[in-house]
N, C-alpha and C positions, 0 to 999 in steps of 0.2 A: 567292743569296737575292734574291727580288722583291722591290719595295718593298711589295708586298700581305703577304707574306709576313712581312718582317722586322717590319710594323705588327703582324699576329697576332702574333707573338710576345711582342712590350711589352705587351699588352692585358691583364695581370693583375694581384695588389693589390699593393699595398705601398706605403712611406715611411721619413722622418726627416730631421734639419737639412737648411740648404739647400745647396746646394752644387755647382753645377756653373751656371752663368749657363742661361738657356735664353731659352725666351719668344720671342716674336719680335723679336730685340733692335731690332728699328727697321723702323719707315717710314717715319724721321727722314731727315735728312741737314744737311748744314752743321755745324759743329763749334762749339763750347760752349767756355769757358777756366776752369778749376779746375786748380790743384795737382794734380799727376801723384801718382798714390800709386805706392806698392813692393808688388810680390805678396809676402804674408805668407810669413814664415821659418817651415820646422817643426820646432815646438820640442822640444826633449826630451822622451823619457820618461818619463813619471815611474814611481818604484816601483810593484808592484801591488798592492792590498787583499786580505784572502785573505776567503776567507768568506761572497762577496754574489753573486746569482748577476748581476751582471755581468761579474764575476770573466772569462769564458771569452771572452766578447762584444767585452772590451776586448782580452783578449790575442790573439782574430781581428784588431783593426785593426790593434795592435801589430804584428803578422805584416804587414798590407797595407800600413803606411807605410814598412815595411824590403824590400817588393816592389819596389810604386812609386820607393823612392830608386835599385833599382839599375838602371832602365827610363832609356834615351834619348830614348825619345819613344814614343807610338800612335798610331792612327786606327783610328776607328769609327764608329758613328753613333748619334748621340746620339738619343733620343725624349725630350719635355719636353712638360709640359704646366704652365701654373702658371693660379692667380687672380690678377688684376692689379685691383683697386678694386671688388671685388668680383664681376668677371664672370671666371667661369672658359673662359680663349680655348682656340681648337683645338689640338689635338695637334700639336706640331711634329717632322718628322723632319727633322735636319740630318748631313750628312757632316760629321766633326769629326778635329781632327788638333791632337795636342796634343805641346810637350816641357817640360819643368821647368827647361831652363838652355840659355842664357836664355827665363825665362816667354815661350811661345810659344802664341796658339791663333789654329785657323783656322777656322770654319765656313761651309758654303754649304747655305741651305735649298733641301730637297727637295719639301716638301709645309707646312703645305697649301697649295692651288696660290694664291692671292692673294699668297704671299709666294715664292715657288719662284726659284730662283733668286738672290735677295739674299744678301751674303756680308760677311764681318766675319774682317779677317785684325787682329792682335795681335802687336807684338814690342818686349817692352820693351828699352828702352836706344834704340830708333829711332822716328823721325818726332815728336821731343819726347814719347813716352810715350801719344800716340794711333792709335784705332783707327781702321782704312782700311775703310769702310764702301758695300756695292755697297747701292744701295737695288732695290726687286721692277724690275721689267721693265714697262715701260711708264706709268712713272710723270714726274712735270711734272721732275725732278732726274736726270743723263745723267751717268756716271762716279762712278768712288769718291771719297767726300769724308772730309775729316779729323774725326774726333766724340772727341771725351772720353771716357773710358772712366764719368764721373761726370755728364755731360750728363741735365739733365732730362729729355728725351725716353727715353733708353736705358727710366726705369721707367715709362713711359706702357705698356709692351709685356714688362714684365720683374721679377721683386720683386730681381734681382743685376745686379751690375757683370760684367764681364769678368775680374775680379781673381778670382771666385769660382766661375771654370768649371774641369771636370777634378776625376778621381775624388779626387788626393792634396790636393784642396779637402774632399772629401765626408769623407774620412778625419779626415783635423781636425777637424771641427765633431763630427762621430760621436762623437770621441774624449773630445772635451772635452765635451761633451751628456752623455754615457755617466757621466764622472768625476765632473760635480759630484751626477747623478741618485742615483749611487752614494753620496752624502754627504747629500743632500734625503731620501732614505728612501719617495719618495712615487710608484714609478714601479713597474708591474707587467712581466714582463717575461717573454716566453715565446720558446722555440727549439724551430725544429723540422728537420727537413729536407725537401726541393721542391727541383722539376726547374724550372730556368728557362731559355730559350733554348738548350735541349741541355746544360746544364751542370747538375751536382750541385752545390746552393748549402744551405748553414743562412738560414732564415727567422730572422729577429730582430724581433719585435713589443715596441713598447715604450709603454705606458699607463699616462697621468700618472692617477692615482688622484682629486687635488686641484690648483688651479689655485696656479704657482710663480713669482714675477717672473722665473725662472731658465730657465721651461718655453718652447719656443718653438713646439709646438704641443699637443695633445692625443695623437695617436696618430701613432705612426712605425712603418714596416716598412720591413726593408731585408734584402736578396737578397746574401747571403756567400758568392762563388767558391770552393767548396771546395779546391781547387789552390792559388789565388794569394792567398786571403783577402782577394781585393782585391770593394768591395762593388760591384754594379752594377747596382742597382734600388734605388730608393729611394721613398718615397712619405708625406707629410705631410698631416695631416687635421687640422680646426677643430675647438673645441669641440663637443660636440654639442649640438642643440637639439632643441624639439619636433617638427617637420620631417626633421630628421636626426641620429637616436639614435647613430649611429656618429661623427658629423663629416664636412661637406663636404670635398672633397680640397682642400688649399692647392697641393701639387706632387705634381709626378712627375718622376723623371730618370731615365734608364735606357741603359746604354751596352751595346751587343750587334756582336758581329763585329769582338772586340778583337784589334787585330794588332799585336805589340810589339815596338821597336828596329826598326824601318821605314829608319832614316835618312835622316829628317828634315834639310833644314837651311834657312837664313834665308829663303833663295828660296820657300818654301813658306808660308812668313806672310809676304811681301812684295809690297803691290799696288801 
C-alpha cells in the first residue's frame, strides 16, 4: 500500500475518547523533569447491564480488551489528526510499533512533510522513564534528546502523553465512557455495519443529547473490527454551534495495516 493510498483510506468519518497519543508529538527537544508516571493497569471487568442498548457495544470492547491481552506486540500505521488550542493541525501519518509488556511505543513520522522524519521511541522501566526524541530533519537540534513523557512542550503539538497511545488505550476509555453513559441516560447511540480499510467493521455513533461533566465530547464514532473487536477508527467532534451544527472534529485516530505478534523486542524502542 502507497502512502497516497493508505491516506485514501483513513479519509472517512468517525470518533470518541482519546486514546492513542498522536499530534505531532514535538518540534521540541531538550528534556523537562516531572515524576515518571506508570502506563495505566487494565482494570477488571465489570458485570454487564442487561437492557440498554450499549449492552452489545460494551461487550465488543469486552471481546477487544481480551484480544489485545493475548497480542505481544503490533505495527501499523497510525493516522492522527487532533485540535491543539484551537487550531486543528495537519494529518499525521506515522509508522507505529507498539508492545504492552513492558509498555513499549515507537513512532517515525511519515508525513506531513515539515515533520517527516522525526521519531519518538518509549520503553518504560529504561532511560529513567523518558522518551528518546528524533526532532524533523533540518532543524537548529542534531540527535535524540531525552523529553518527559509530561513536558510542556509534548501538548504544544498534542492534546496526550505517550502513556495514552495504542489501541488497548482506546479500549479503556471506550469502555469506561460507554459504562458510566450507560448510567447518565443522556447518550443516543446508533450501530451499523461499514467497510473500512478492507475490513467488515460495526459503526458505533455515540450523541450526547445534553451537556454531562462526565461528557468529553459531543459526538464520537468508532470503526469495530468485526474479527478482533478490536476498534481502529475513532473520531471526536465539539459541541455544535451556529457555524458547525454537527461539531468541529476534536480527533481522529485510526490504525490500518495491523500486523500482530511481530516479535518485537527492546531493541526496537531503543534509540
Amino acid at each position: 500500500m502507497s502512502k497516497t493510498q493508505r491516506r485514501r483510506s483513513c479519509g472517512r468519518r468517525s470518533r470518541v475518547q482519546p486514546v492513542v497519543l498522536a499530534g505531532a508529538l514535538l518540534a521540541l527537544v531538550s528534556s523537562g523533569s516531572r515524576t515518571a508516571q506508570t502506563p495505566p493497569a487494565t482494570p477488571p471487568q465489570p458485570p454487564a447491564a442487561k437492557g440498554t442498548p450499549f449492552d452489545q457495544p460494551l461487550q465488543w470492547m469486552y471481546e477487544a480488551r481480551k484480544f489485545h491481552q493475548s497480542l505481544t506486540d503490533y505495527t501499523c500505521y497510525l493516522v492522527s489528526r487532533e485540535r491543539v488550542r484551537g487550531v486543528l493541525q495537519k494529518e499525521n501519518m506515522i509508522h507505529f510499533m507498539f508492545r504492552p509488556q513492558p509498555f513499549s511505543v515507537y513512532m517515525k513520522w511519515l508525513s506531513p512533510s515539515e515533520i517527516a522524519g522525526q521519531e519518538v521511541a518509549y520503553l518504560h522501566g529504561k532511560n529513567n522513564n523518558k522518551m528518546r526524541v528524533l526532532p524533523k530533519k533540518g532543524g537548529k537540534i542534531v540527535g535524540f534528546q531525552n523529553i518527559d513523557p509530561n513536558d510542556p512542550r509534548v501538548f504544544e503539538h498534542s492534546r496526550h502523553n505517550i502513556y495514552e497511545a495504542g489501541i488497548g488505550n482506546m479500549i479503556e476509555q471506550v469502555t469506561r465512557a460507554f459504562e458510566k453513559e450507560r448510567q447518565i441516560g443522556k447518550t443516543q447511540l446508533t450501530v451499523a455495519e461499514y467497510n473500512y480499510n478492507n475490513k467488515r467493521c460495526y459503526r458505533i455513533e455515540a450523541m450526547r443529547v445534553d451537556r454531562h461533566r462526565e461528557f468529553y465530547c459531543y459526538r464520537t464514532v468508532i470503526y469495530v473490527d468485526q474479527e478482533t473487536k478490536l476498534p481502529i477508527r475513532m473520531e471526536n467532534y465539539d459541541w455544535p454551534t451556529t457555524t458547525s451544527p454537527q461539531g468541529d472534529l476534536t480527533e481522529l485516530f485510526c490504525y490500518i495495516d495491523l500486523r500482530f505478534n511481530t516479535g518485537l523486542k527492546d531493541a526496537h524502542f531503543t534509540r
